[in-house]
C-alpha positions as CSV (number, residue, x, y, z in Angstrom):
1,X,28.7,3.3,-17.2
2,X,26.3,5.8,-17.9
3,X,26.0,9.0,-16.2
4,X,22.7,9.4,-15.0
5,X,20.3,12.3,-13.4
6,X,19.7,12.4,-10.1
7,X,15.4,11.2,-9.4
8,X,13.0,13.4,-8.2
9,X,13.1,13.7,-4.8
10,X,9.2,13.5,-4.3
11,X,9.3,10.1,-5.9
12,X,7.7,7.0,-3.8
13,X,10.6,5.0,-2.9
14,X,9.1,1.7,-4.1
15,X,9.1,3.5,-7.8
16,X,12.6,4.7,-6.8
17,X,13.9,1.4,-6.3
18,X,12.8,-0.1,-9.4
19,X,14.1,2.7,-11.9
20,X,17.6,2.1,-10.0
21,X,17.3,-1.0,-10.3
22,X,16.7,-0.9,-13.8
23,X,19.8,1.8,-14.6
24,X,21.6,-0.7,-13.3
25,X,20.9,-3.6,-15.5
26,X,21.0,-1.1,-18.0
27,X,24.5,-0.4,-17.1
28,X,25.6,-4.2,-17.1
29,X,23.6,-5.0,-20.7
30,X,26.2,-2.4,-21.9
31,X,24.0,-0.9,-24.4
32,X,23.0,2.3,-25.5
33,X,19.6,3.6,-24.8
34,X,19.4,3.8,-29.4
35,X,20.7,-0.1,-28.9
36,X,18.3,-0.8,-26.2
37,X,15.1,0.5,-28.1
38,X,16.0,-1.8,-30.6
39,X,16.6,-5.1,-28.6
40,X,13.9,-4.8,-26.4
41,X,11.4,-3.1,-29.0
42,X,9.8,0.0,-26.7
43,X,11.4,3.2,-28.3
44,X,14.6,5.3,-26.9
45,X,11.8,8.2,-25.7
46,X,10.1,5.5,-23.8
47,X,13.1,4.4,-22.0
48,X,14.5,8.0,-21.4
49,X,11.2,7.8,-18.9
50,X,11.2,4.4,-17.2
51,X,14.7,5.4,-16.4
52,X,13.9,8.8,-15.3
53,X,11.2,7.7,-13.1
54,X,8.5,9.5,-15.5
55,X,6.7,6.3,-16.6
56,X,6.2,2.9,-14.9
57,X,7.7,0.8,-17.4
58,X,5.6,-2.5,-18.7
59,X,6.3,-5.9,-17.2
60,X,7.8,-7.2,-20.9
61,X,9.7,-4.0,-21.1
62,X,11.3,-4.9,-17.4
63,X,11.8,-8.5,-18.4
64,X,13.5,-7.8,-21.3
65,X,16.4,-5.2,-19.6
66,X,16.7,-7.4,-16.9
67,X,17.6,-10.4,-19.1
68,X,19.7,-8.2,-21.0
69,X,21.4,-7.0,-17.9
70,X,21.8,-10.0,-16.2
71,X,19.8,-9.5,-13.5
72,X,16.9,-11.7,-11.9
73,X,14.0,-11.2,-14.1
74,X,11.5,-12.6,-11.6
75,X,13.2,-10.3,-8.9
76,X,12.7,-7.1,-10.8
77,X,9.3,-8.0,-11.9
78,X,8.3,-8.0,-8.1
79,X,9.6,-5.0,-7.7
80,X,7.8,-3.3,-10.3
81,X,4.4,-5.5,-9.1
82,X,5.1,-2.8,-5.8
83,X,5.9,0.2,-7.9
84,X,2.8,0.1,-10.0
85,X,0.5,0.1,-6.8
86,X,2.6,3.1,-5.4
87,X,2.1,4.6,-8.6
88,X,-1.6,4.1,-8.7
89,X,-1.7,5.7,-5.2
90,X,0.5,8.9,-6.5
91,X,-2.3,9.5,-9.7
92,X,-5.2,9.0,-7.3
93,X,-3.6,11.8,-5.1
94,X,-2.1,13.5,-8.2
95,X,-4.1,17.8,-7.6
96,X,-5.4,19.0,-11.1
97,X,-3.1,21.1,-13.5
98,X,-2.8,24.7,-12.6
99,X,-5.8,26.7,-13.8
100,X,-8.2,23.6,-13.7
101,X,-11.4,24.2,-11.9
102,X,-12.6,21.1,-10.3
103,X,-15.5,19.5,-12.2
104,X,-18.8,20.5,-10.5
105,X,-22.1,18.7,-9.7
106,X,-24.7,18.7,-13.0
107,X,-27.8,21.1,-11.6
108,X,-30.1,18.1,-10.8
109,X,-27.3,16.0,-8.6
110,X,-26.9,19.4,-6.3
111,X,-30.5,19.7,-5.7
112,X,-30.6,16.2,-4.8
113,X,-28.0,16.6,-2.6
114,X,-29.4,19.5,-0.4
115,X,-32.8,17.9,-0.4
116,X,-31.0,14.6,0.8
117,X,-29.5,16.9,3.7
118,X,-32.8,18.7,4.5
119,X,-34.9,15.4,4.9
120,X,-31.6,14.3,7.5
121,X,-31.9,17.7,9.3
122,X,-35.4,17.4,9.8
123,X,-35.7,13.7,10.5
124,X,-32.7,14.2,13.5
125,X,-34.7,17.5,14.8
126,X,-38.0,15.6,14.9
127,X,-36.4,12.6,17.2
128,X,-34.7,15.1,19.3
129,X,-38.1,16.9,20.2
130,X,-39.8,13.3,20.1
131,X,-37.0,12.2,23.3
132,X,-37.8,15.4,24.8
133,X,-41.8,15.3,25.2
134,X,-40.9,11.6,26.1
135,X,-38.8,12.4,29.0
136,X,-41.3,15.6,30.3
137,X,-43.9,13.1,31.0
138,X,-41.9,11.0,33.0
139,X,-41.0,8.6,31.6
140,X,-37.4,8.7,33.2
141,X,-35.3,5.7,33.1
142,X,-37.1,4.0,30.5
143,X,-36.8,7.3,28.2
144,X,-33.0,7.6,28.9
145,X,-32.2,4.8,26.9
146,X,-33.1,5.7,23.5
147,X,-31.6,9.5,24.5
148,X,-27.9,7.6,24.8
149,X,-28.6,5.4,21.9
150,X,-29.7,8.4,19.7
151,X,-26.6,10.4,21.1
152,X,-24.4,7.6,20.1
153,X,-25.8,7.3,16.5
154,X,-23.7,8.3,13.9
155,X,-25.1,11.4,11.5
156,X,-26.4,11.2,8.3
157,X,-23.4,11.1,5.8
158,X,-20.3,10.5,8.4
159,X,-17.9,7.9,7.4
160,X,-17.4,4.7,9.8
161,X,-13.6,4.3,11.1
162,X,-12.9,0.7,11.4
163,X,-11.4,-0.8,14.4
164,X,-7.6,-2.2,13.9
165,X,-7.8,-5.6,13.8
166,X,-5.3,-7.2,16.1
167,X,-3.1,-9.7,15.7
168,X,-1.3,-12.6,17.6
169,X,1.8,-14.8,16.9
170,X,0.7,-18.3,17.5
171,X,4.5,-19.8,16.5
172,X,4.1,-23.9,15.4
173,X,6.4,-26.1,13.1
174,X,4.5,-27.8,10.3
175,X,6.1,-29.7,8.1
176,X,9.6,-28.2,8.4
177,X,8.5,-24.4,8.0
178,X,7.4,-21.7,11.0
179,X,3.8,-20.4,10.8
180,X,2.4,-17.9,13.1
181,X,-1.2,-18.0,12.4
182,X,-2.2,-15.5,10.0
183,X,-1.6,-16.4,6.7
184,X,0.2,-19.5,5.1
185,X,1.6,-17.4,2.3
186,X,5.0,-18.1,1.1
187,X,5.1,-15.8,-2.7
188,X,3.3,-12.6,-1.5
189,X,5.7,-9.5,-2.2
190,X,5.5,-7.1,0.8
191,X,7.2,-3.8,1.2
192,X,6.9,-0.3,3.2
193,X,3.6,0.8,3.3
194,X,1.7,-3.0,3.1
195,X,-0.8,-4.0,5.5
196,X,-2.6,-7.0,6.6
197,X,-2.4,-10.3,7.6
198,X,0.6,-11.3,5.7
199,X,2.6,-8.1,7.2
200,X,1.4,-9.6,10.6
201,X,2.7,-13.3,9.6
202,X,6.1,-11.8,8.5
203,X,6.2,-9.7,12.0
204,X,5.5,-13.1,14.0
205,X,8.1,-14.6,12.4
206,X,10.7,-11.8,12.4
207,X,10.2,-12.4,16.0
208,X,11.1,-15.5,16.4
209,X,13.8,-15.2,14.2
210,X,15.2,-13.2,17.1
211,X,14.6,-9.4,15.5
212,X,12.7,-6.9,16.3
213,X,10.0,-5.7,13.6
214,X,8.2,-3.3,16.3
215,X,4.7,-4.1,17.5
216,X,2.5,-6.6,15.5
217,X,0.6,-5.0,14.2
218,X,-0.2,-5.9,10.3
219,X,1.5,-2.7,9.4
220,X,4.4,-2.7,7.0
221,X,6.3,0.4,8.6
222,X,10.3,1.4,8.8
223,X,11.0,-0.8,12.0
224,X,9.5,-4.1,10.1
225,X,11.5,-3.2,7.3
226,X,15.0,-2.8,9.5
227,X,13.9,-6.2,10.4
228,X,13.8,-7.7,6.9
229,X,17.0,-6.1,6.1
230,X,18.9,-7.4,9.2
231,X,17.4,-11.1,8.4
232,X,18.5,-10.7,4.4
233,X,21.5,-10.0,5.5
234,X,22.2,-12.7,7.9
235,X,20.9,-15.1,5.4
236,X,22.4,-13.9,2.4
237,X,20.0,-12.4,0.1
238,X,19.7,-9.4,-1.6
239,X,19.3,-7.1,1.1
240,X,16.8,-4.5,-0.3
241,X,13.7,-4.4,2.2
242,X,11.3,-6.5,0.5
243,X,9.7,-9.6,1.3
244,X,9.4,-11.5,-1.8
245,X,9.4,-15.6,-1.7
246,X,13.4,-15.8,-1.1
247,X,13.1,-13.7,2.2
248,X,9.4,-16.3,3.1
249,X,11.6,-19.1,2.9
250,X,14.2,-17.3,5.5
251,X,11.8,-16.5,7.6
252,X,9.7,-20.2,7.8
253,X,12.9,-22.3,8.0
């Protein structure tokens, strides 16, 4: 068995989880990483990086060690389906290299920018004295409802926070399988840091599985996935954390 170097520490765990995953079917193929290069057809360099977490390996590239390894190719392919969106997340955040100045605004696009925020100034100073002359001449009551409707107007340029939706567990046996009322899904591949209404399905049912996943709430967070684990285990799957279709049909039966 190969000895391997210890991961990054600052890597997402969902990327984490696959490269282990794949040492270890590495491990159980047998195979050099020279031998592997050549069975599989993606070079010795490029493996030294899947398996060192410095490159999100390809979905044929996975396939192939997993086949090799013995392992359950459609079982590591979800896994690296929830890697690769951690590992867009990671480059979006990803700062500049050291040195890099931040790209800045063409001439024209800065000019249009200030004169976009001048025009804004202006137009909010203009209905402010507009409410005031409005409510010197008496116009009271009548006047006081456009003040609280301008005061609750958002400014120019200030981003909307959406409300949480909310979501309820509306339990019912169709057809031999639990549904709760938010999705129908039975494939989608959940893990920590997923949100919507299939989190909020699998909660429901976590529920009346007799666990506890925390509040419904849509949000895929470490109490949900003490959940999962605790059902997995019960019911005799691979107990990693993630809700793939096995770990559906658990939880709809």
């Amino acid at each position: 068995m190969s000895r391997w170097k210890g991961l990054p520490e600052e890597l997402d765990p969902r990327v984490r989880q696959l490269v282990v995953r794949l040492r270890r079917a590495k491990d159980h193929s047998g195979l050099s990483l020279r031998r592997l290069a050549a069975k599989t057809g993606y070079s010795t360099s490029s493996w030294e990086r899947y398996l060192s977490g410095r490159s999100l390996p390809p979905g044929d590239a996975v396939e192939a060690v997993a086949r090799l390894g013995g392992d359950d190719p459609t079982r590591l392919l979800a896994l690296r389906e929830v890697a690769a969106e951690a590992w867009g997340t990671a480059a979006e955040q990803r700062t500049p290299p050291a040195g890099t100045a931040p790209p800045r605004p063409h001439g024209r696009a800065l000019r249009v920018t200030l004169v976009a925020g001048s025009v804004a100034l202006v137009l909010a100073v203009c209905s402010s004295i507009l409410l005031a002359v409005r409510l010197t001449h008496g116009e009271g009551q009548a006047a006081a409802a456009p003040l609280t409707a301008s005061a609750s107007t958002t400014a120019p340029g200030t981003p909307q926070t959406p409300e949480r939706p909310v979501y309820t567990c509306r339990s019912e046996r169709i057809e031999g399988r639990w549904y709760a009322g938010n999705s129908r899904t039975q494939k989608a591949v959940l893990a920590m840091g997923h949100a919507g209404p299939e989190v909020a399905e699998a909660q429901c049912l976590l529920r009346e599985a007799g666990l506890s996943p925390g509040a419904v709430d849509g949000i895929f967070g470490p109490h949900t996935q003490r959940a999962v684990k605790d059902l997995q285990k019960r019911s005799g799957l691979v107990v990693d954390g993630i809700i793939g279709p096995h770990t559906w049909k658990a939880l709809r039966e």
